[in-house]
Backbone as ProteinMPNN parsed JSONL, in Angstrom:
{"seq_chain_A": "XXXXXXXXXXXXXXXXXXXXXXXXXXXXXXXXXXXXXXXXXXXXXXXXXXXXXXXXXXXXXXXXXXXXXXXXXXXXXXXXXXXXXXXXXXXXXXXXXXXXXXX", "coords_chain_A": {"N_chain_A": [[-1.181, 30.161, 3.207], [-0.001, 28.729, 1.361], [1.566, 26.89, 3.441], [-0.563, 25.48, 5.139], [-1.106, 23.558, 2.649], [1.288, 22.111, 2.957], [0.923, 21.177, 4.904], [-1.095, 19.272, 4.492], [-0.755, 17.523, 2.318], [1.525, 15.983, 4.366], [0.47, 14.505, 5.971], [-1.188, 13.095, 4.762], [0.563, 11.81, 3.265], [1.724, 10.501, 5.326], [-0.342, 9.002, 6.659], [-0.933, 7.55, 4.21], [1.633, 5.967, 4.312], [0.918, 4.392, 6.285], [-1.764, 3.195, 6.069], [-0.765, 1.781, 3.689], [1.101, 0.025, 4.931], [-0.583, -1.408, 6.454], [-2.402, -2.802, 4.152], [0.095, -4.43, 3.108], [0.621, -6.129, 5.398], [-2.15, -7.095, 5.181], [-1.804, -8.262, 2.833], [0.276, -9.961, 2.501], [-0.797, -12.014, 5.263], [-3.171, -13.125, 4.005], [-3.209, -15.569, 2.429], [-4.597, -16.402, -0.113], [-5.139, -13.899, -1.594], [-2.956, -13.697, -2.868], [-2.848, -15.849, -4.58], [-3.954, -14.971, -6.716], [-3.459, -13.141, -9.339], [-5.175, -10.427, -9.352], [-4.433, -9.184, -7.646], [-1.798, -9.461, -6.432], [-1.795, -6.939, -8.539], [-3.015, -5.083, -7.306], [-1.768, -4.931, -4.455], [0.481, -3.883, -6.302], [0.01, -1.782, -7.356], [-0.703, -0.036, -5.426], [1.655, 0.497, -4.312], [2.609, 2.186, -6.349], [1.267, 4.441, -6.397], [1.771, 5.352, -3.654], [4.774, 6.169, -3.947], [4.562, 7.407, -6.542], [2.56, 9.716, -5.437], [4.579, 10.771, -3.029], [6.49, 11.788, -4.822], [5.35, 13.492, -6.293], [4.734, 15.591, -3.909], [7.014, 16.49, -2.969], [7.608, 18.114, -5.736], [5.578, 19.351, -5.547], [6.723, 20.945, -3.341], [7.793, 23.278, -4.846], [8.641, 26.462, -6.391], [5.326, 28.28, -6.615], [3.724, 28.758, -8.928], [5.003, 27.476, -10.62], [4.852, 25.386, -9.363], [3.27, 23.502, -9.738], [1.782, 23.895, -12.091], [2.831, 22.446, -15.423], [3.963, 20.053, -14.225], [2.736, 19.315, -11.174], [0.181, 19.073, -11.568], [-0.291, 17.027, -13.628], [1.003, 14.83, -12.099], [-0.26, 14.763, -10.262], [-3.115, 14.177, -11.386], [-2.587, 11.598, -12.192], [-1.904, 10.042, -10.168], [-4.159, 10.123, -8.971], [-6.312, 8.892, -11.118], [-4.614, 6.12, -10.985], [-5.232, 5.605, -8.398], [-8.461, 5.703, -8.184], [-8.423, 2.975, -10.232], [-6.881, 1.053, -8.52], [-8.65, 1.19, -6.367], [-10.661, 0.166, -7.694], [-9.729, -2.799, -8.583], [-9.256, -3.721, -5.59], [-11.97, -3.504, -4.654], [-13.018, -5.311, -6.009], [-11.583, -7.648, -5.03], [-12.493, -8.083, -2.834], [-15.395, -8.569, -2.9], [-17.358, -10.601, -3.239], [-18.338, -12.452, -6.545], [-21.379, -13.433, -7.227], [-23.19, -15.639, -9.131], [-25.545, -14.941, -11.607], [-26.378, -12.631, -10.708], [-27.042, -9.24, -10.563], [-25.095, -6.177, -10.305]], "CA_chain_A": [[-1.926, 29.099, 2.575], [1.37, 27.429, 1.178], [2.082, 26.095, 4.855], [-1.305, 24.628, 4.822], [-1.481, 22.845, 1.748], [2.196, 21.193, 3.051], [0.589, 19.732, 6.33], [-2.138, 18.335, 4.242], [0.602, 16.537, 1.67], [2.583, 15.538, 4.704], [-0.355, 14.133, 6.558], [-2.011, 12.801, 3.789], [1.88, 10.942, 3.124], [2.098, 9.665, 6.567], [-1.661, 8.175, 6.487], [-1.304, 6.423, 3.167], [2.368, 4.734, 4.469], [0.06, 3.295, 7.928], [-2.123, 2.252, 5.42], [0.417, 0.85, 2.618], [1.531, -1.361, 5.674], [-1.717, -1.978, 7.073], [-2.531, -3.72, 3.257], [0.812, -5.604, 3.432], [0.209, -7.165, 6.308], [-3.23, -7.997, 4.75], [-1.312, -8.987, 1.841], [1.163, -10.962, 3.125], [-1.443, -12.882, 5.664], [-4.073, -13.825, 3.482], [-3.13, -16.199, 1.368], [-5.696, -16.574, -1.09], [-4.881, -12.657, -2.134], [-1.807, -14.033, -3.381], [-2.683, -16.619, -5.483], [-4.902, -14.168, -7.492], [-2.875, -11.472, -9.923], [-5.506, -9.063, -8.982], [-3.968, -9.298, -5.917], [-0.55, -8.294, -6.882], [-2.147, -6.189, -9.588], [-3.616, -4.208, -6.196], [-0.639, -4.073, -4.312], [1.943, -2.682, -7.206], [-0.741, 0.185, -7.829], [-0.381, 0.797, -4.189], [2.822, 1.112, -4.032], [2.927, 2.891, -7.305], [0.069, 5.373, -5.632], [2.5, 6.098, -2.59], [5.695, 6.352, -4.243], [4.262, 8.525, -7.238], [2.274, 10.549, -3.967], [6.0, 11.455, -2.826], [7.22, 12.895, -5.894], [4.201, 14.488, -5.901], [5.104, 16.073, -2.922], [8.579, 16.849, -3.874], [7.194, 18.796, -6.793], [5.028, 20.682, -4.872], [7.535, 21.815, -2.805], [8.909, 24.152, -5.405], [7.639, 27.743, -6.631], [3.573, 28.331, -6.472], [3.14, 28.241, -10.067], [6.092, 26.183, -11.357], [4.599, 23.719, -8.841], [1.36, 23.148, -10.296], [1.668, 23.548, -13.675], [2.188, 21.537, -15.692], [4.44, 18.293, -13.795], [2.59, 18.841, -10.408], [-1.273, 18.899, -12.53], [-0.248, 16.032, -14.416], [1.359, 13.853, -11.102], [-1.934, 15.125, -9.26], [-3.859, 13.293, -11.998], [-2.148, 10.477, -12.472], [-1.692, 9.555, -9.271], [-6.047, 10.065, -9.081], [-6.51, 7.783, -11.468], [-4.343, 4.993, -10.311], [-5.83, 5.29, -7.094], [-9.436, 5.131, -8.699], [-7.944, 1.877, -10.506], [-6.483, -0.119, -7.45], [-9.931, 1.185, -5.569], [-11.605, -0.839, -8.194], [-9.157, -3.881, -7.714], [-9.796, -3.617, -4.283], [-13.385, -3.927, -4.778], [-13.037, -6.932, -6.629], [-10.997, -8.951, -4.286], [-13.212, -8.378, -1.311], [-16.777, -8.594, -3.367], [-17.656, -12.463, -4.165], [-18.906, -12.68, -7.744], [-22.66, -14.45, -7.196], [-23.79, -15.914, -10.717], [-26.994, -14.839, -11.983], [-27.185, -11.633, -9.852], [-26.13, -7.648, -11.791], [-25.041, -4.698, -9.687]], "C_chain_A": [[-1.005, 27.979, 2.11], [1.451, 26.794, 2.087], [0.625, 25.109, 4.721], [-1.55, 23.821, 3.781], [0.187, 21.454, 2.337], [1.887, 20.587, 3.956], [-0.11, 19.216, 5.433], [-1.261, 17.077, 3.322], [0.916, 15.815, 2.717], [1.072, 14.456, 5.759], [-1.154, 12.991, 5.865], [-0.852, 11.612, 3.295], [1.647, 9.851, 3.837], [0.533, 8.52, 6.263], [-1.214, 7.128, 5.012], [0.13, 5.387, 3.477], [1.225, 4.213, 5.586], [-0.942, 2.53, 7.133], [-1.634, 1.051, 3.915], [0.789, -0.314, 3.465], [0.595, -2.02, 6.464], [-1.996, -3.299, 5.653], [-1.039, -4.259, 2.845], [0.793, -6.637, 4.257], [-0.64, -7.922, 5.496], [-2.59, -9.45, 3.663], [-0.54, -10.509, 1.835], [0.217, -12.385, 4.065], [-2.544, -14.012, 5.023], [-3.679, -14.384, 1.964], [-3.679, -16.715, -0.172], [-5.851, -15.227, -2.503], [-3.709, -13.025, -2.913], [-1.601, -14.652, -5.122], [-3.363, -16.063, -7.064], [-3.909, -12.896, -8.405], [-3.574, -10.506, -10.251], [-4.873, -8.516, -7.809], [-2.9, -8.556, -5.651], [-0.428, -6.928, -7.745], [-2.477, -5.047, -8.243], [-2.145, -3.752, -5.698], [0.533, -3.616, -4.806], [1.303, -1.768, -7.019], [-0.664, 0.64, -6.442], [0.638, 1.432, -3.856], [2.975, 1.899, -4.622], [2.132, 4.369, -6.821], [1.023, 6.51, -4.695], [3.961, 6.142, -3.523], [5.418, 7.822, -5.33], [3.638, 10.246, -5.958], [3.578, 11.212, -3.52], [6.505, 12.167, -3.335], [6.642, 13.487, -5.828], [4.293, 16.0, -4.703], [6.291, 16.732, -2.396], [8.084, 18.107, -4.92], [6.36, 20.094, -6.069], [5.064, 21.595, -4.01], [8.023, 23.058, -3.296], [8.079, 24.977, -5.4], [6.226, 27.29, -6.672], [3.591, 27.651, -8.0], [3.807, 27.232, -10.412], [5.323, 24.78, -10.397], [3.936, 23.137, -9.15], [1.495, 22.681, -11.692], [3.033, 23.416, -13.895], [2.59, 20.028, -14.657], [3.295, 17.841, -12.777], [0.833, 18.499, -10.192], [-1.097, 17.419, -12.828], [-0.108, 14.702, -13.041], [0.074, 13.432, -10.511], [-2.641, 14.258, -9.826], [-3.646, 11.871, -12.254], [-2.369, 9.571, -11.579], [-3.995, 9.296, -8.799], [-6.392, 8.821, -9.946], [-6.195, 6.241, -11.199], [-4.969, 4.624, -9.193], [-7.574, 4.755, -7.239], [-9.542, 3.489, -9.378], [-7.96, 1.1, -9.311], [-7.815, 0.518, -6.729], [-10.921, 0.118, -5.888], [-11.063, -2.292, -8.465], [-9.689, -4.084, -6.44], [-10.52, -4.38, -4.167], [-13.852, -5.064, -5.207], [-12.857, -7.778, -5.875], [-11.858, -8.778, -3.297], [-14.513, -8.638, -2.07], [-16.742, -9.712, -3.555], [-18.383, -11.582, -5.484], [-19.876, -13.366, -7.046], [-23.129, -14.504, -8.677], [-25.014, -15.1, -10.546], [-27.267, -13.455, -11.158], [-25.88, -10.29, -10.579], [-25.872, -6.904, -10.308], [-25.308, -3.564, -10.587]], "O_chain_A": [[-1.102, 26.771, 2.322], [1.427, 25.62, 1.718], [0.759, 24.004, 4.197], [-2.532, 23.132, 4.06], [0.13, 20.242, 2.132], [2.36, 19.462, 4.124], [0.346, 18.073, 5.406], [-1.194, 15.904, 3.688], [0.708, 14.637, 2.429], [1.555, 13.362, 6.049], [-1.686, 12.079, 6.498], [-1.308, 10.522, 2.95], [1.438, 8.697, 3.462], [0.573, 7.424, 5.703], [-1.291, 5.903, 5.104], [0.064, 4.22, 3.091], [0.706, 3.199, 5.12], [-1.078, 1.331, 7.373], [-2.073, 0.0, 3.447], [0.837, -1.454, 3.003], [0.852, -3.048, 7.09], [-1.858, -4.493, 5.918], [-1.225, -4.686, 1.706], [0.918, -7.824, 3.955], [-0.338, -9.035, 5.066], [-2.717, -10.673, 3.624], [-0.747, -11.627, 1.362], [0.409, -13.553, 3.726], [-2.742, -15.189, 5.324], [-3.785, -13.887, 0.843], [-3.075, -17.305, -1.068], [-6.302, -15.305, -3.646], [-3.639, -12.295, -3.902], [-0.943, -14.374, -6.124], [-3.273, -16.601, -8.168], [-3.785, -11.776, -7.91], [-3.211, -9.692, -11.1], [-4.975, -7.418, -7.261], [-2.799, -7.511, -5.009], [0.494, -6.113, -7.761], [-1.947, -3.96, -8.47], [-1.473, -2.804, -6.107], [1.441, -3.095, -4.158], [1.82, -0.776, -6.505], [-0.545, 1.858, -6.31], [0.732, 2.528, -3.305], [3.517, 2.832, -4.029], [2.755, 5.405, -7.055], [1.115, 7.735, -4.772], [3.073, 6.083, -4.373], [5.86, 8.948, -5.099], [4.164, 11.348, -5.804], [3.572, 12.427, -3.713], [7.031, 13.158, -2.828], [7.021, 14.49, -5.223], [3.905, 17.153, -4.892], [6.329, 17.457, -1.402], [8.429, 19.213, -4.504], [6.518, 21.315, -6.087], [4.313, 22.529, -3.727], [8.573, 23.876, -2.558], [7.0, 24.861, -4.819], [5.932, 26.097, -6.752], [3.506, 26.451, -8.261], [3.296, 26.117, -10.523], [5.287, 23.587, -10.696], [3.938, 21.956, -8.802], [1.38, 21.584, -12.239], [4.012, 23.818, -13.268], [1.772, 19.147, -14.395], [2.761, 16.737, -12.885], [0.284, 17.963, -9.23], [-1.811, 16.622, -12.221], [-0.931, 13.789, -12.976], [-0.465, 12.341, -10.323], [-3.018, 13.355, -9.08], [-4.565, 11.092, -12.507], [-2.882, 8.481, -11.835], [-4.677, 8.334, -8.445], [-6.744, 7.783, -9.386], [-7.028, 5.334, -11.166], [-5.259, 3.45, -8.964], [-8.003, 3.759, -6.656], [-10.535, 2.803, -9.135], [-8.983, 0.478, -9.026], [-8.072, -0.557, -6.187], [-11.655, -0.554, -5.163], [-11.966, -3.119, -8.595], [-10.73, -4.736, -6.365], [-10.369, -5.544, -3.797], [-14.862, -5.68, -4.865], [-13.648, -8.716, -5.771], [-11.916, -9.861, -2.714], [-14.914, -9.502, -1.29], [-15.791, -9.996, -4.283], [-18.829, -10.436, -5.447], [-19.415, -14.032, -6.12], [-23.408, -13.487, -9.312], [-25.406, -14.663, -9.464], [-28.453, -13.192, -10.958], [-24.69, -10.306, -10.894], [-26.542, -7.194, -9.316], [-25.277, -2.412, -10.154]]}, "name": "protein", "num_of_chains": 1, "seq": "XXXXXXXXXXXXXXXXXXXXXXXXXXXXXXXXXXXXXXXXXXXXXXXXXXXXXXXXXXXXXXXXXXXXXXXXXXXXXXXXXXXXXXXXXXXXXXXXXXXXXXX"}
């Protein structure tokens, strides 16, 4: 079961760099993302997402339990939330605001 949980990490790695440089590109091309510090506010937490993700992954290399509890619980979460965060960045920069209308 250990072996499987390390393809899913390492898989789960690889996918979020193709997409870390998929939203650079974006980043980088569309100018308008720029001028906005949600913009940059998006891609730090990305980076911060995949870089924390690594250690992450690092950590959960070690013994079963020692890996978990507590650093690789806490990373796990952390790294969840940020990602919930820059999701809802995200969401912002691509959604127009329309006055007068609620979600």
């Amino acid at each position: 079961m250990g072996d499987f949980s390390a393809w899913l990490l390492t898989f789960g790695l690889a996918f979020g760099v193709l997409a870390a440089l998929a939203g650079l590109f974006d980043f980088f091309i569309n100018r308008l993302d720029r001028h906005y510090s949600r913009g940059w506010l998006h891609m730090v937490g990305n980076v911060a997402v995949l870089a924390l993700s690594v250690l992450n992954a690092l950590v959960h290399t070690r013994d079963a339990w020692t890996s978990v509890v507590p650093t690789g619980l806490v990373l796990s979460a952390v790294v969840v939330g940020l990602m919930v965060l820059t999701a809802s960045i995200g969401r912002s920069l691509t959604t127009p605001a329309v006055e007068g209308v609620r979600r």
